[in-house]
PDB file of N, H, CA, C and O in Angstrom:
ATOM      1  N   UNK A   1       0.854  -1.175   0.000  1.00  0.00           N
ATOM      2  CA  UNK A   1       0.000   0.000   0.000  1.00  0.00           C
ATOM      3  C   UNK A   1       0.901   1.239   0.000  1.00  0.00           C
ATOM      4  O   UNK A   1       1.813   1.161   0.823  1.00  0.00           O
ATOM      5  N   UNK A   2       0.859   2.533  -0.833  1.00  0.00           N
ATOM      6  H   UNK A   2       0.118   2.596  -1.502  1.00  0.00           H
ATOM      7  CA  UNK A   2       1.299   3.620  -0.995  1.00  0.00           C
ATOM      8  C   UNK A   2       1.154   4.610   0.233  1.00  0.00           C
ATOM      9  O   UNK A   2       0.177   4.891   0.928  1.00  0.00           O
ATOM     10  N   UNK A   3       2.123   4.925   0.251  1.00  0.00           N
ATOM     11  H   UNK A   3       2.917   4.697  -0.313  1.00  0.00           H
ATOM     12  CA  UNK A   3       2.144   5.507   1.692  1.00  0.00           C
ATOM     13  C   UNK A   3       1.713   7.245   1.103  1.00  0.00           C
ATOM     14  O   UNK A   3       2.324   7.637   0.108  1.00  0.00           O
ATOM     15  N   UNK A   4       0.803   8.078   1.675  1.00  0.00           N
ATOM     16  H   UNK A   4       0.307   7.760   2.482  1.00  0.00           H
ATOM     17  CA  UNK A   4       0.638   9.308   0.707  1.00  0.00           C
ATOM     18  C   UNK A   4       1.601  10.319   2.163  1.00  0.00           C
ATOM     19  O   UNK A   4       1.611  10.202   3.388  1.00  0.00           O
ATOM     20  N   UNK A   5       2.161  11.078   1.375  1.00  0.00           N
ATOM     21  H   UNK A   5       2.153  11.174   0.380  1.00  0.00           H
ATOM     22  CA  UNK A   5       2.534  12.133   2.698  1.00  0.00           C
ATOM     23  C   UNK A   5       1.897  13.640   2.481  1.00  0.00           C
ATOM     24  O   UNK A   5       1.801  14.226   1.403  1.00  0.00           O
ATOM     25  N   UNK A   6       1.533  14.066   3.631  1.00  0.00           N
ATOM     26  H   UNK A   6       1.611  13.590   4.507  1.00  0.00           H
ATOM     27  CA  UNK A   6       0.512  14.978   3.937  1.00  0.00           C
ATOM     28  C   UNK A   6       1.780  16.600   3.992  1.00  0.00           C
ATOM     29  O   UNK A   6       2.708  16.741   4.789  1.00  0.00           O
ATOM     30  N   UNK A   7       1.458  17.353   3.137  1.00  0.00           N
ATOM     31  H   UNK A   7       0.704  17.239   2.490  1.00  0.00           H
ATOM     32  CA  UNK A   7       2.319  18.488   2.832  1.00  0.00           C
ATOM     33  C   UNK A   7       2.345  19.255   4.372  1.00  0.00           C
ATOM     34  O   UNK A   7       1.405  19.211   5.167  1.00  0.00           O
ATOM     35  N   UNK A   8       3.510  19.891   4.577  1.00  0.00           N
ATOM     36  H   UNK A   8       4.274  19.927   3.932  1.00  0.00           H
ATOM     37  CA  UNK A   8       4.173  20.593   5.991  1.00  0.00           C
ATOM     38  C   UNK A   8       3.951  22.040   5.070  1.00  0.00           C
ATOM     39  O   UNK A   8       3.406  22.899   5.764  1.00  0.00           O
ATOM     40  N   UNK A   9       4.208  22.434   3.866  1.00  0.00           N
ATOM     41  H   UNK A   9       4.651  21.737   3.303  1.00  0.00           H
ATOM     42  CA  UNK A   9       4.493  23.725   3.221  1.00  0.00           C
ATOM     43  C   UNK A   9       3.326  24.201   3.300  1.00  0.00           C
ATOM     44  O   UNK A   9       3.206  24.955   2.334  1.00  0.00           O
ATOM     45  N   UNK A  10       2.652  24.196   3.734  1.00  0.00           N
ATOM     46  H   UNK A  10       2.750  23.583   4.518  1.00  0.00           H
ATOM     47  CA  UNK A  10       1.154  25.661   3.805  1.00  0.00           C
ATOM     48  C   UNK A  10      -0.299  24.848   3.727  1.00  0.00           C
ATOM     49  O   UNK A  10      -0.203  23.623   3.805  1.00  0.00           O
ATOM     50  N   UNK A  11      -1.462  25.337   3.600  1.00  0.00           N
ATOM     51  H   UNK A  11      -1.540  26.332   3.537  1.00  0.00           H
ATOM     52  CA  UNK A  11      -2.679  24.534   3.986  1.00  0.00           C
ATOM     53  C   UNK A  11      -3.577  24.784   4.827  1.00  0.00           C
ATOM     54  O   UNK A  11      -3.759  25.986   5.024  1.00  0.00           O
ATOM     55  N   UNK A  12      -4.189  24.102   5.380  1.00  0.00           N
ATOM     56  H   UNK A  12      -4.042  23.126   5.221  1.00  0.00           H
ATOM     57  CA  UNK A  12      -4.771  24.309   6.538  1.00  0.00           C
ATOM     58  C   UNK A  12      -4.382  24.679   8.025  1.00  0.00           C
ATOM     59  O   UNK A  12      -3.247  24.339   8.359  1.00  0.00           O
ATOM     60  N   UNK A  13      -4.908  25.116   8.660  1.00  0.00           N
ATOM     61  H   UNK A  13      -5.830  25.392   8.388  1.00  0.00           H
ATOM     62  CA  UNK A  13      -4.130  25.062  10.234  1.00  0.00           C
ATOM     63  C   UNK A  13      -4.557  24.034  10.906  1.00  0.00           C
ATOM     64  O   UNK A  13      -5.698  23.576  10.980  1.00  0.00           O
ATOM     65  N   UNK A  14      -3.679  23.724  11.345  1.00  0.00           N
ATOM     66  H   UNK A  14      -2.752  24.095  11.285  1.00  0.00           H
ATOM     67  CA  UNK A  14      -3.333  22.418  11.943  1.00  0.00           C
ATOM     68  C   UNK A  14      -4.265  22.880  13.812  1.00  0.00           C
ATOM     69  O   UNK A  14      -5.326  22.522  14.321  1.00  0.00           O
ATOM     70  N   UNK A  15      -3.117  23.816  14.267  1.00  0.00           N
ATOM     71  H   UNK A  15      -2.255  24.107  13.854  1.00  0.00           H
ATOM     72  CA  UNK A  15      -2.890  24.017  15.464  1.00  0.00           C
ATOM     73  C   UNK A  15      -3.203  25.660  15.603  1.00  0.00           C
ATOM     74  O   UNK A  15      -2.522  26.406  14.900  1.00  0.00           O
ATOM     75  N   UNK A  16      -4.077  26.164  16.369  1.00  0.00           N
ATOM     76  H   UNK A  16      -4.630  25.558  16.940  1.00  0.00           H
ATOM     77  CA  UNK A  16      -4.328  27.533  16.635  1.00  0.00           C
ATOM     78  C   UNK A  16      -3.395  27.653  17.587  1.00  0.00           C
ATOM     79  O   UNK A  16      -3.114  26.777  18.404  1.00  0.00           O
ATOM     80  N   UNK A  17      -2.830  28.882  17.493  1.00  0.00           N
ATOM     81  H   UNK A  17      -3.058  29.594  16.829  1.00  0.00           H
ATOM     82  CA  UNK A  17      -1.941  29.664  18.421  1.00  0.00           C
ATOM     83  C   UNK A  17      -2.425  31.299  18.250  1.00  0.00           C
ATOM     84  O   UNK A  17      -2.377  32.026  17.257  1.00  0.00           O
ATOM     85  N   UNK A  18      -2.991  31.610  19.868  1.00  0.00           N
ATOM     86  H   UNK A  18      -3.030  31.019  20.674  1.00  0.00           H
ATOM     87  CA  UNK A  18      -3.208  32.603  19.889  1.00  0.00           C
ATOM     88  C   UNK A  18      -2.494  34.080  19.475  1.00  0.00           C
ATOM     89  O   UNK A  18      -1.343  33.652  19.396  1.00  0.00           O
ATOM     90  N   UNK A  19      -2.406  35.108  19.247  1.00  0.00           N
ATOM     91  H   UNK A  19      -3.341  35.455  19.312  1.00  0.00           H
ATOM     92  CA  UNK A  19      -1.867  36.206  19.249  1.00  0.00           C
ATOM     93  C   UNK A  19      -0.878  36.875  20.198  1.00  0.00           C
ATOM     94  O   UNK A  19       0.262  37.289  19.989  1.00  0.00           O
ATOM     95  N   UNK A  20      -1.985  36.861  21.816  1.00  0.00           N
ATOM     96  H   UNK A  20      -2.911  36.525  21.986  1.00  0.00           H
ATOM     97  CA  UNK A  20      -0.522  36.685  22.494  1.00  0.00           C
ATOM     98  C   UNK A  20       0.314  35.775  22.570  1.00  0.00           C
ATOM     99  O   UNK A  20       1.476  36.171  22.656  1.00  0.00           O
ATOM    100  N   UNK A  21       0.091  34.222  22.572  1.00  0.00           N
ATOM    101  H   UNK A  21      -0.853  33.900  22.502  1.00  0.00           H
ATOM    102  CA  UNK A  21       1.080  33.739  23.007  1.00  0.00           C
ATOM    103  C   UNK A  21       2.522  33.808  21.770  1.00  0.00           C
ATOM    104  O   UNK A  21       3.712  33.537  21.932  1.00  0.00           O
ATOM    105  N   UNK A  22       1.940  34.175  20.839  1.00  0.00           N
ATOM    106  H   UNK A  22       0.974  34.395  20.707  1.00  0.00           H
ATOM    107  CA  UNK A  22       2.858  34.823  19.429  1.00  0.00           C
ATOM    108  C   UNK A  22       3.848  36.026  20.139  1.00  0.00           C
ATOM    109  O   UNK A  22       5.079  36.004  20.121  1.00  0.00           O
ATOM    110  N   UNK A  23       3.432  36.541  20.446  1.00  0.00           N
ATOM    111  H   UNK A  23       2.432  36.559  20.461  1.00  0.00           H
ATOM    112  CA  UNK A  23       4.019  38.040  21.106  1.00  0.00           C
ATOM    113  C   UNK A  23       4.842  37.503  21.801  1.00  0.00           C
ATOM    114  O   UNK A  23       6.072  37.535  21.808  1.00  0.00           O
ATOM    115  N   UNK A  24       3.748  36.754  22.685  1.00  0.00           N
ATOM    116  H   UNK A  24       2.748  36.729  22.679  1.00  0.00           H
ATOM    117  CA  UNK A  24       5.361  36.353  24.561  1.00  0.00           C
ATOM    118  C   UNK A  24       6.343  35.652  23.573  1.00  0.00           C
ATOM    119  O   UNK A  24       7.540  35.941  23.566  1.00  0.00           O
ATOM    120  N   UNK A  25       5.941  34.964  22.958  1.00  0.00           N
ATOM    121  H   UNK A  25       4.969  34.729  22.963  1.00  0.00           H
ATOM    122  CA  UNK A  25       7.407  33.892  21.851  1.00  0.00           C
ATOM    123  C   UNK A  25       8.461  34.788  21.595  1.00  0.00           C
ATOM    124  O   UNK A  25       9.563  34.816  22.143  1.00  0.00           O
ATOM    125  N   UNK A  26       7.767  35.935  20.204  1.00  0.00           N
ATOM    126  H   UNK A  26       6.872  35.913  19.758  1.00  0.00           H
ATOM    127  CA  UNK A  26       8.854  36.694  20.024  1.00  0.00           C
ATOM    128  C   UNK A  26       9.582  37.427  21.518  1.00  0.00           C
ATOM    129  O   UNK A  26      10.810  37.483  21.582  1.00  0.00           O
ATOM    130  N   UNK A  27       8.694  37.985  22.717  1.00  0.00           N
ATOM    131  H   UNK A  27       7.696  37.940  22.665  1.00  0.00           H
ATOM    132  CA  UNK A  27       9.825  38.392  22.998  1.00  0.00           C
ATOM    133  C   UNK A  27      10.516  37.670  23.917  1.00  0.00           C
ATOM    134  O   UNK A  27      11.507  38.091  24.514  1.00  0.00           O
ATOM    135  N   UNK A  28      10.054  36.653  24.043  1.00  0.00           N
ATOM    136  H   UNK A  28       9.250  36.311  23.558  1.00  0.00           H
ATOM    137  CA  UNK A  28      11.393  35.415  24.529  1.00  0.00           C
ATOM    138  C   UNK A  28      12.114  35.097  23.870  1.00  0.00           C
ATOM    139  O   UNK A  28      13.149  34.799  24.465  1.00  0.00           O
ATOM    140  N   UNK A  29      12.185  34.919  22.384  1.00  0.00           N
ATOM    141  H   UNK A  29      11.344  35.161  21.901  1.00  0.00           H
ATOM    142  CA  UNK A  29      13.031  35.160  21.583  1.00  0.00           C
ATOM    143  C   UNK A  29      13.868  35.696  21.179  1.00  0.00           C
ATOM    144  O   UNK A  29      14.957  35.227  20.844  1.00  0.00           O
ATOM    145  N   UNK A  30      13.420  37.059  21.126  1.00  0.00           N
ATOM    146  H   UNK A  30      12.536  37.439  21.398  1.00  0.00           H
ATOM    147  CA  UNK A  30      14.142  38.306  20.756  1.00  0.00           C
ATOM    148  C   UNK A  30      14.508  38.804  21.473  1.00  0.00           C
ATOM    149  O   UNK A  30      15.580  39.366  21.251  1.00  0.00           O
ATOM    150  N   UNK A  31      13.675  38.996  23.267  1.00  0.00           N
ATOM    151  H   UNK A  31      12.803  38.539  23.447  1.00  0.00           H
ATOM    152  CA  UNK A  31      14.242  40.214  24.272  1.00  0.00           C
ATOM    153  C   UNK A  31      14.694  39.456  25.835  1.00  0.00           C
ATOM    154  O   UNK A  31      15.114  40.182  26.735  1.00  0.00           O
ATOM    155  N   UNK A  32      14.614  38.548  25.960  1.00  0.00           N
ATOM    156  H   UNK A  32      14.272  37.958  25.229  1.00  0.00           H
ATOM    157  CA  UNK A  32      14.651  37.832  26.984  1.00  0.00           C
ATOM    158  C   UNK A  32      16.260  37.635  27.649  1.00  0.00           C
ATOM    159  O   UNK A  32      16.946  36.625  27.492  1.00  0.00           O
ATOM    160  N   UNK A  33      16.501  38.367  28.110  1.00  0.00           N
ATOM    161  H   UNK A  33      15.945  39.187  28.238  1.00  0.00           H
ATOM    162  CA  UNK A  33      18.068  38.487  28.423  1.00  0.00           C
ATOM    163  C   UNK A  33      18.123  36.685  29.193  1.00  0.00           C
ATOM    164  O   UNK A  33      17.451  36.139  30.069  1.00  0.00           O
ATOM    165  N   UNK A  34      19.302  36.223  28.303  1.00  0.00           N
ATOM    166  H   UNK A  34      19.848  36.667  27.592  1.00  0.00           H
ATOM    167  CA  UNK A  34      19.473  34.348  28.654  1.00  0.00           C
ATOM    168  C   UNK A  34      19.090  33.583  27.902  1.00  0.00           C
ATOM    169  O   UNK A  34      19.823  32.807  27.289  1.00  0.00           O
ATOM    170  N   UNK A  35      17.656  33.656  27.780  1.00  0.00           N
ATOM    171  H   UNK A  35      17.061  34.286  28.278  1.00  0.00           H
ATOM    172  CA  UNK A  35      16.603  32.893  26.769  1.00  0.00           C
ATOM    173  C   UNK A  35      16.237  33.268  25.299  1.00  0.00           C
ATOM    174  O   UNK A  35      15.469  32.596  24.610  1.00  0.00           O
ATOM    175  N   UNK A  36      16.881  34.439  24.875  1.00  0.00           N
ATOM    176  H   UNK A  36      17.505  34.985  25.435  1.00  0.00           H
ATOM    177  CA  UNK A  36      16.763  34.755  23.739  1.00  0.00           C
ATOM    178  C   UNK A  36      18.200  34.621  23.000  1.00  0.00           C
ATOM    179  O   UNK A  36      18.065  34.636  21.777  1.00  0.00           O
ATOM    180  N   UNK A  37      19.266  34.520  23.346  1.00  0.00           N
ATOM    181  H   UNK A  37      19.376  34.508  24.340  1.00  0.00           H
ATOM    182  CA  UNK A  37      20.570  34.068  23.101  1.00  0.00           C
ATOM    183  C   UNK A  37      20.428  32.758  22.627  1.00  0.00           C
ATOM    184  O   UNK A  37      20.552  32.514  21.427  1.00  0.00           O
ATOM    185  N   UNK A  38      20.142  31.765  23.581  1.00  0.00           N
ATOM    186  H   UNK A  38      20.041  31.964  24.556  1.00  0.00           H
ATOM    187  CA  UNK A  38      19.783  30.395  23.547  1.00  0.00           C
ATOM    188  C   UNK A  38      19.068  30.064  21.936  1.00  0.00           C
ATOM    189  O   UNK A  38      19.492  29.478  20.940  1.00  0.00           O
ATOM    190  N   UNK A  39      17.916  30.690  22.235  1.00  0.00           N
ATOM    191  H   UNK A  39      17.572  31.166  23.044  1.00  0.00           H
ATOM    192  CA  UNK A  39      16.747  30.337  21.135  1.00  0.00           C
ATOM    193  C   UNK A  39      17.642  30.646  19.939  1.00  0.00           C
ATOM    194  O   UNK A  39      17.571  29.854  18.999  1.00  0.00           O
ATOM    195  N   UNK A  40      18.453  31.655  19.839  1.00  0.00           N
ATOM    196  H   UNK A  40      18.511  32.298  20.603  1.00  0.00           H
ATOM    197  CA  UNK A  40      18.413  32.470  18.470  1.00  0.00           C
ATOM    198  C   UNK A  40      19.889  31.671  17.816  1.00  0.00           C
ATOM    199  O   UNK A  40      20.201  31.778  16.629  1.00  0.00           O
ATOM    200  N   UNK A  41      20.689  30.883  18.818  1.00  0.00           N
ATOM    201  H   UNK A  41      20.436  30.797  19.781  1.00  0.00           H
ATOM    202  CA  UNK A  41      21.626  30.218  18.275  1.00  0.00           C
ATOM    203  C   UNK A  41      20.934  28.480  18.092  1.00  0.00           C
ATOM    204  O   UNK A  41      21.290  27.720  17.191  1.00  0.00           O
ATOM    205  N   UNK A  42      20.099  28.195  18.960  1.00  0.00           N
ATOM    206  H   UNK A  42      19.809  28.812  19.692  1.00  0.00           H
ATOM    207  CA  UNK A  42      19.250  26.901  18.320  1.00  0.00           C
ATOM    208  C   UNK A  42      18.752  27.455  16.834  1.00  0.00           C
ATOM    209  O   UNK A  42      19.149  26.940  15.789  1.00  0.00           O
ATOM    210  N   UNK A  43      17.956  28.422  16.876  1.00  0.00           N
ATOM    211  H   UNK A  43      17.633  28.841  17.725  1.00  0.00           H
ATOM    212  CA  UNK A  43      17.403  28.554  15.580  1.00  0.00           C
ATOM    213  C   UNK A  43      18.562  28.761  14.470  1.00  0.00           C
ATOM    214  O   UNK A  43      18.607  27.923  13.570  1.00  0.00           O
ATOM    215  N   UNK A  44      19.140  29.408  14.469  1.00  0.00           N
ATOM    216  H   UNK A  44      19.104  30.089  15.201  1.00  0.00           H
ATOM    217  CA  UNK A  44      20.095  29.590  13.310  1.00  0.00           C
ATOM    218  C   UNK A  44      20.957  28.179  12.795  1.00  0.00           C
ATOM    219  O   UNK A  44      21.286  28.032  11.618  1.00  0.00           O
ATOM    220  N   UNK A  45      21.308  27.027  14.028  1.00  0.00           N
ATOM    221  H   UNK A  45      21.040  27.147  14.984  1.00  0.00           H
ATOM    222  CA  UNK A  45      21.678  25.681  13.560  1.00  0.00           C
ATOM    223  C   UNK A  45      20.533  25.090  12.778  1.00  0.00           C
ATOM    224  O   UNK A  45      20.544  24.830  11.575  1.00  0.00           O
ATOM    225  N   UNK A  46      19.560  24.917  13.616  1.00  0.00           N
ATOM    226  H   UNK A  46      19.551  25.129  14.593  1.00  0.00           H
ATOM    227  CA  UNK A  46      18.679  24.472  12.485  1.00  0.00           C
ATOM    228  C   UNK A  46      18.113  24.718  11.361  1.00  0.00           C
ATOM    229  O   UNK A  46      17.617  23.791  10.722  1.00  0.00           O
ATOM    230  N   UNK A  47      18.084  25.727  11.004  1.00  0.00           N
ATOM    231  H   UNK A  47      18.487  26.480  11.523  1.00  0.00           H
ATOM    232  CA  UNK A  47      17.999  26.236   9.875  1.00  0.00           C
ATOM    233  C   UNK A  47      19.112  25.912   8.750  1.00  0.00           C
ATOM    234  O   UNK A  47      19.086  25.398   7.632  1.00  0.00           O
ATOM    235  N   UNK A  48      20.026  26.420   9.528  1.00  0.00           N
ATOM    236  H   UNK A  48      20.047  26.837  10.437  1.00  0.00           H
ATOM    237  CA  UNK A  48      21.094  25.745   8.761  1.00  0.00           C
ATOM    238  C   UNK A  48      21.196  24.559   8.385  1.00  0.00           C
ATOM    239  O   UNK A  48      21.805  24.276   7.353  1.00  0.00           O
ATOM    240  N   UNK A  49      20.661  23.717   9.098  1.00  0.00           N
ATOM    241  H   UNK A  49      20.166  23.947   9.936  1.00  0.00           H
ATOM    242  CA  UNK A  49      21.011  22.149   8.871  1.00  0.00           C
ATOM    243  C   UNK A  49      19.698  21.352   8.305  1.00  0.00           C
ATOM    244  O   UNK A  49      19.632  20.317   7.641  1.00  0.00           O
ATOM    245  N   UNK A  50      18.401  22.451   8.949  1.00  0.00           N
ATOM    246  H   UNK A  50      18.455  23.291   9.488  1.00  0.00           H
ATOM    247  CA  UNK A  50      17.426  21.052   8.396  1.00  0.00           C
ATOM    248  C   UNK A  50      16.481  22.094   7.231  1.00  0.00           C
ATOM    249  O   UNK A  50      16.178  23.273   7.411  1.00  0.00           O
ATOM    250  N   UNK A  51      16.158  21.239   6.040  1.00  0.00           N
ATOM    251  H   UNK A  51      16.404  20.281   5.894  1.00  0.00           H
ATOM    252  CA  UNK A  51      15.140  21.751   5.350  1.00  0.00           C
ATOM    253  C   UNK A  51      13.679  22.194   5.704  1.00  0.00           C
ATOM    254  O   UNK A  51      12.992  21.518   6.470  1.00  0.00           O
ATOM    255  N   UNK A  52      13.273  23.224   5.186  1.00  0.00           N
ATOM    256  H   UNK A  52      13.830  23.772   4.563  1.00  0.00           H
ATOM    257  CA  UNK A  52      12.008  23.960   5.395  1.00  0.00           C
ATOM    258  C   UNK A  52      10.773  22.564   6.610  1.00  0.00           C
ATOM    259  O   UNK A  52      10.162  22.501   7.677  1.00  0.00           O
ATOM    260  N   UNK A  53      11.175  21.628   5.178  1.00  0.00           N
ATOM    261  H   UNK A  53      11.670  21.679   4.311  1.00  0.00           H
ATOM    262  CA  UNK A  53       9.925  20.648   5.578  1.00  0.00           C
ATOM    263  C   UNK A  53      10.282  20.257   7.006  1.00  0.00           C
ATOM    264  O   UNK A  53       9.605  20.540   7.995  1.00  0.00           O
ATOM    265  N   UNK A  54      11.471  19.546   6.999  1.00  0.00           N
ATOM    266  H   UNK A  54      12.022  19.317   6.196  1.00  0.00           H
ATOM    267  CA  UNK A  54      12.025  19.175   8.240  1.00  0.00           C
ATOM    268  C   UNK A  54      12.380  19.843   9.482  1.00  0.00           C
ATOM    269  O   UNK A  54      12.863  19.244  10.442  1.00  0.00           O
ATOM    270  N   UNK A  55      12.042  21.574   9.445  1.00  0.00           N
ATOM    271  H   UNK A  55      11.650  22.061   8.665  1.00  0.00           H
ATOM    272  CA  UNK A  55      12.126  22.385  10.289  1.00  0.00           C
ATOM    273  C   UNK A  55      10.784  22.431  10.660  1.00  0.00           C
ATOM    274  O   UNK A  55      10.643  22.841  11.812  1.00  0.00           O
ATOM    275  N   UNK A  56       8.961  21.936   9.637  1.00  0.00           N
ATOM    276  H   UNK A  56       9.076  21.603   8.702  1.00  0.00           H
ATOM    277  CA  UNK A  56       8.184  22.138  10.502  1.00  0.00           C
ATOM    278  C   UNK A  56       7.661  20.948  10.856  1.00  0.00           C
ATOM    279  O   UNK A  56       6.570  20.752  11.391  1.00  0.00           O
ATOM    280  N   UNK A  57       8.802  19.846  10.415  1.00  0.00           N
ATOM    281  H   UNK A  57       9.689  20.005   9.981  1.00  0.00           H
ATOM    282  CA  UNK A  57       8.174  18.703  11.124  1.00  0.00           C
ATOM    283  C   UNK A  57       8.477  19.011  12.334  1.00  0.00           C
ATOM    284  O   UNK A  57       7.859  18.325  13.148  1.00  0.00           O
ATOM    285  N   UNK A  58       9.246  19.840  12.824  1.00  0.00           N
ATOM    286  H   UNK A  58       9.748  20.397  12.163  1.00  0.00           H
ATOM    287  CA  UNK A  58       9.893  19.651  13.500  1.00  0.00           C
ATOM    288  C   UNK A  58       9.156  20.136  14.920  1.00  0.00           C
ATOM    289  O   UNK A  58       9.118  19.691  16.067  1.00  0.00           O
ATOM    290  N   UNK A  59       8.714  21.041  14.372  1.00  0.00           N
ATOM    291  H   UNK A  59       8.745  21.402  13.440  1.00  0.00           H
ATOM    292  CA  UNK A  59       7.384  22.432  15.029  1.00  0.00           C
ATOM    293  C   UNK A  59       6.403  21.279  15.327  1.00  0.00           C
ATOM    294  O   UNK A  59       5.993  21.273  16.488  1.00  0.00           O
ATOM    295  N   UNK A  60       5.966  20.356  14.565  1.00  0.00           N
ATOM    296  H   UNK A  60       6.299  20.361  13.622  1.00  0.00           H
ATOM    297  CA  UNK A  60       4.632  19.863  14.941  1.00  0.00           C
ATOM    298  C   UNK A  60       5.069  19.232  16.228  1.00  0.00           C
ATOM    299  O   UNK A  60       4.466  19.347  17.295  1.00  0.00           O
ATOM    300  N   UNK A  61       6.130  18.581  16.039  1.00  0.00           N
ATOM    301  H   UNK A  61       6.620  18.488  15.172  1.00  0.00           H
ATOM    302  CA  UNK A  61       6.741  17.608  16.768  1.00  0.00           C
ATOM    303  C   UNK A  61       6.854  18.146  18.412  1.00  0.00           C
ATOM    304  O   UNK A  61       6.774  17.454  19.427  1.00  0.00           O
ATOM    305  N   UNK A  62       7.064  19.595  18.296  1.00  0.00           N
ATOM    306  H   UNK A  62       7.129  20.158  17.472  1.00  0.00           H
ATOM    307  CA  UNK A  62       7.471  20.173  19.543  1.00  0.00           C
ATOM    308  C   UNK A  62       5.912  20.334  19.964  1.00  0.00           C
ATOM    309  O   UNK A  62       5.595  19.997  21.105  1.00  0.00           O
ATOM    310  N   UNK A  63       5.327  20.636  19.434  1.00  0.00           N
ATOM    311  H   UNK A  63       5.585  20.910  18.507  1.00  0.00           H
ATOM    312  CA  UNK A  63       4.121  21.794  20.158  1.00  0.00           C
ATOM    313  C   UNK A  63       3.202  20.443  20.336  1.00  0.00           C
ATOM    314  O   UNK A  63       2.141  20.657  20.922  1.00  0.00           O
ATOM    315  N   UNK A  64       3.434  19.094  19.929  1.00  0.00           N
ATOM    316  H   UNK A  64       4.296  18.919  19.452  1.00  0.00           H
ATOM    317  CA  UNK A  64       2.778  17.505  20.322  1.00  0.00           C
ATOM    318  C   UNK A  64       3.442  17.534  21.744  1.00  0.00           C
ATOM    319  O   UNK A  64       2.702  17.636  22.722  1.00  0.00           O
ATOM    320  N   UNK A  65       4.524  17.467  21.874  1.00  0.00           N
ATOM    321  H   UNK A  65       5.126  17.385  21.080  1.00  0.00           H
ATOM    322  CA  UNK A  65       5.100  17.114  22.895  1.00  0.00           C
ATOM    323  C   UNK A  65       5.153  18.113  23.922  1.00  0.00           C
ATOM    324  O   UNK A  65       5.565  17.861  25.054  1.00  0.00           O
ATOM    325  N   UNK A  66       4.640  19.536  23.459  1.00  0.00           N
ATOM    326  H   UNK A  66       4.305  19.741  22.539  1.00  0.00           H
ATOM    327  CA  UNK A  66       4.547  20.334  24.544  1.00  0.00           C
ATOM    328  C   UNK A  66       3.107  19.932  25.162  1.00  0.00           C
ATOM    329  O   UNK A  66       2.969  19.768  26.374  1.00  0.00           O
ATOM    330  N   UNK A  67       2.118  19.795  24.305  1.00  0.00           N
ATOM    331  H   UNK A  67       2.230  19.928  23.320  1.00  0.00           H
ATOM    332  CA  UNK A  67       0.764  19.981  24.499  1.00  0.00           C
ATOM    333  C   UNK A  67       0.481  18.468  25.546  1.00  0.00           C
ATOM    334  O   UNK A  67      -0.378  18.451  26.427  1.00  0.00           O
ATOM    335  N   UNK A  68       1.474  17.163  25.192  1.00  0.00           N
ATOM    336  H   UNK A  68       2.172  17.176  24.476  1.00  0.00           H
ATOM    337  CA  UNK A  68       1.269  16.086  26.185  1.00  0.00           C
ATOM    338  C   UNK A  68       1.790  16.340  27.406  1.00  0.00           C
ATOM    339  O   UNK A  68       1.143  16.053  28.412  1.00  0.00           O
ATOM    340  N   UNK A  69       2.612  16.720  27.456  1.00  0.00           N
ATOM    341  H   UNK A  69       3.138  16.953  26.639  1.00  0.00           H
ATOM    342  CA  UNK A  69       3.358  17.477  29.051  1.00  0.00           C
ATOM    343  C   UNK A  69       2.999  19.247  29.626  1.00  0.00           C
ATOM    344  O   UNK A  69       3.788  20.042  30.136  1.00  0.00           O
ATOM    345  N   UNK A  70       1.781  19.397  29.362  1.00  0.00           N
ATOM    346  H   UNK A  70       1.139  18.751  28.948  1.00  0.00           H
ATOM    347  CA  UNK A  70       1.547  20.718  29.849  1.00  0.00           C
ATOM    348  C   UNK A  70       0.793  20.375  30.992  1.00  0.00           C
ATOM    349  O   UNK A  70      -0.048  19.476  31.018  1.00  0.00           O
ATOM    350  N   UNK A  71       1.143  21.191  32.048  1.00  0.00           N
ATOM    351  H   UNK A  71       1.826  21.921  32.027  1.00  0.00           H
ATOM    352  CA  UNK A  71       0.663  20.950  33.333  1.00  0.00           C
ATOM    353  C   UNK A  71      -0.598  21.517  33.558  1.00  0.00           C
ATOM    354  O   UNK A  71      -0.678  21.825  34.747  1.00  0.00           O
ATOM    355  N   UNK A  72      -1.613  21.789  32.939  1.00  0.00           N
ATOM    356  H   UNK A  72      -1.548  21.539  31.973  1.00  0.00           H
ATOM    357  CA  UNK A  72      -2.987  22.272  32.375  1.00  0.00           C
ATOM    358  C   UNK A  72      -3.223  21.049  32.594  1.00  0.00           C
ATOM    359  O   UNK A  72      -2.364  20.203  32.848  1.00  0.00           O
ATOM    360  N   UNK A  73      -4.850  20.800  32.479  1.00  0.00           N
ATOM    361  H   UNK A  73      -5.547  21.487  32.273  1.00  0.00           H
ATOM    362  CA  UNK A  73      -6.072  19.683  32.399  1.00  0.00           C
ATOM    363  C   UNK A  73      -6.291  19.657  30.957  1.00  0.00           C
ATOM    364  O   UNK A  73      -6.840  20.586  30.365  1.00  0.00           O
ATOM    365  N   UNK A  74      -5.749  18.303  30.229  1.00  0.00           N
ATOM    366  H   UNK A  74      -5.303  17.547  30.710  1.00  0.00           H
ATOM    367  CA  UNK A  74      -6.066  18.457  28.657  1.00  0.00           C
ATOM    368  C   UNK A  74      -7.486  18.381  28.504  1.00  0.00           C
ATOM    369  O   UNK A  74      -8.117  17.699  29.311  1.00  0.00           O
ATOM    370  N   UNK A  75      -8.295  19.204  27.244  1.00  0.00           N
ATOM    371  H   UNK A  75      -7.783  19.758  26.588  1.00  0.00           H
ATOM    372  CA  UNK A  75      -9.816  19.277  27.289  1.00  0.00           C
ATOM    373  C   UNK A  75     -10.230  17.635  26.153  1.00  0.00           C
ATOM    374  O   UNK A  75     -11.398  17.317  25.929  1.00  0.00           O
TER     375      UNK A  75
END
């Protein structure tokens, strides 16, 4: 049986992410004296190293594994 693979490059949304929590990202990213150093040299290896697709497998992969270990009551 043919295995079909389901496109990472654009489409539907998968996963809603609010507006703020977009904001707090960037500025943990960008302004976070410690944590934005960190992030911004992870991000630049990977980029470097993994392709588009494989950078948002990569995303799904995280925000699965964030969403099973969040200390919240899953709905």
């Amino acid at each position: 049986m043919a295995h079909n693979t389901i496109p990472l490059l654009g489409g539907k949304s998968v996963h809603c992410i609010n507006e703020q929590q977009m904001a707090e990202a960037w500025r943990l990213a960008e302004h976070e004296t410690g944590s934005s150093e960190k992030i911004q040299e992870a991000l630049a290896a990977l980029e470097n190293e993994l392709t588009r697709n494989e950078r948002a497998a990569l995303a799904f992969v995280i925000i699965s594994r964030l969403k099973a270990t969040s200390p919240l009551p899953q709905a």
